[in-house]
N, C-alpha and C positions, 0 to 999 in steps of 0.2 A: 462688405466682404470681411471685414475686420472683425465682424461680429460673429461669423460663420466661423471665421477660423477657431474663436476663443470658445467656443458653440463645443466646435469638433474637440478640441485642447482638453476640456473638461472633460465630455464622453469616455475620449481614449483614457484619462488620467481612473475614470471611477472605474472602468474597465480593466485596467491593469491592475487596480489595489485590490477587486476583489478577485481574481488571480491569485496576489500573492497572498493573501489570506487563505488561501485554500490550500495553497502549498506551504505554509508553514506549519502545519501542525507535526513536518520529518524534520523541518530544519535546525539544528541545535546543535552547541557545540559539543565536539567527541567527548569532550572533558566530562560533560552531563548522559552520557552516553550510560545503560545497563552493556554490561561484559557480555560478550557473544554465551559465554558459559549461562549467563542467565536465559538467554533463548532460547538453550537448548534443556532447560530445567523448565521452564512455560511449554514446548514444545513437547518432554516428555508428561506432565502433567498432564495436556491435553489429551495425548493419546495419539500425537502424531511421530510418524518416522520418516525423519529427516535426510532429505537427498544433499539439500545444501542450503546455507546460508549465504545471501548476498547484502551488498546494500545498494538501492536504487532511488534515486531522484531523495537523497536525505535519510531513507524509512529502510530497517531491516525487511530484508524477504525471506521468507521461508518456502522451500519447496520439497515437495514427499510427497508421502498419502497417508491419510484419516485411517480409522481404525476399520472404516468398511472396505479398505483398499482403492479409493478414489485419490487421484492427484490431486493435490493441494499446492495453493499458491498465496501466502497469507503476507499480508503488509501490517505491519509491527512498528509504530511510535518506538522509537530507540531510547528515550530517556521513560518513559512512563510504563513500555511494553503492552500498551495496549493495541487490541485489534484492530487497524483502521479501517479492513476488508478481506475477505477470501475469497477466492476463485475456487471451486471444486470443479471437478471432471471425472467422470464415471472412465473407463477402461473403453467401450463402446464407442466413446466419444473419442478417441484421439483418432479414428481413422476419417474423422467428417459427418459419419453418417448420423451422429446422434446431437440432442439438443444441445446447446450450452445451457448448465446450469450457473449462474452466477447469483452467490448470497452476498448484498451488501448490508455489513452492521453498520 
């Protein structure tokens, strides 16, 4: 039994670290943080118009729409500003009936 346990002990322990490795690429201190102003200098750059800026689980969010008028939902590393992922959504699609489009970079 003693050996099950330290069995399970390890699983749970590799399981958990690669977790947090997946969630640290938001996690850092504000102090290393780019300025909201710079989000919205990337955000214009891209060609998006910004509804709002949050932060969620560590990672800037951005939400608007792209330049073909799709909602956007994009997760932004706060110290580096890069992409971590977007969400788009066509117009058609907020009432249900159309596909989700989801692009992960």
């Amino acid at each position: 039994m003693p050996k099950a346990a330290a069995f399970a002990a390890l699983i749970l322990a590799f399981g958990l670290s690669g977790r947090a490795m997946a969630d640290d690429e938001c996690w850092a201190p504000m102090t290393d943080w780019q300025p909201r102003q710079a989000v919205e200098t990337l955000a214009q750059k891209q060609g998006w118009a910004v509804r709002r800026i949050t932060v969620h689980e560590g990672c800037y969010r951005v939400f608007g729409h792209d330049q073909s008028g799709r909602d956007i939902r994009i997760t932004l590393n706060p110290v580096t500003l890069e992409i971590l992922n977007d969400h788009e959504r066509g117009d058609h699609e907020a009432d249900g009936h159309g596909e989700n489009k989801h692009r992960h970079d």
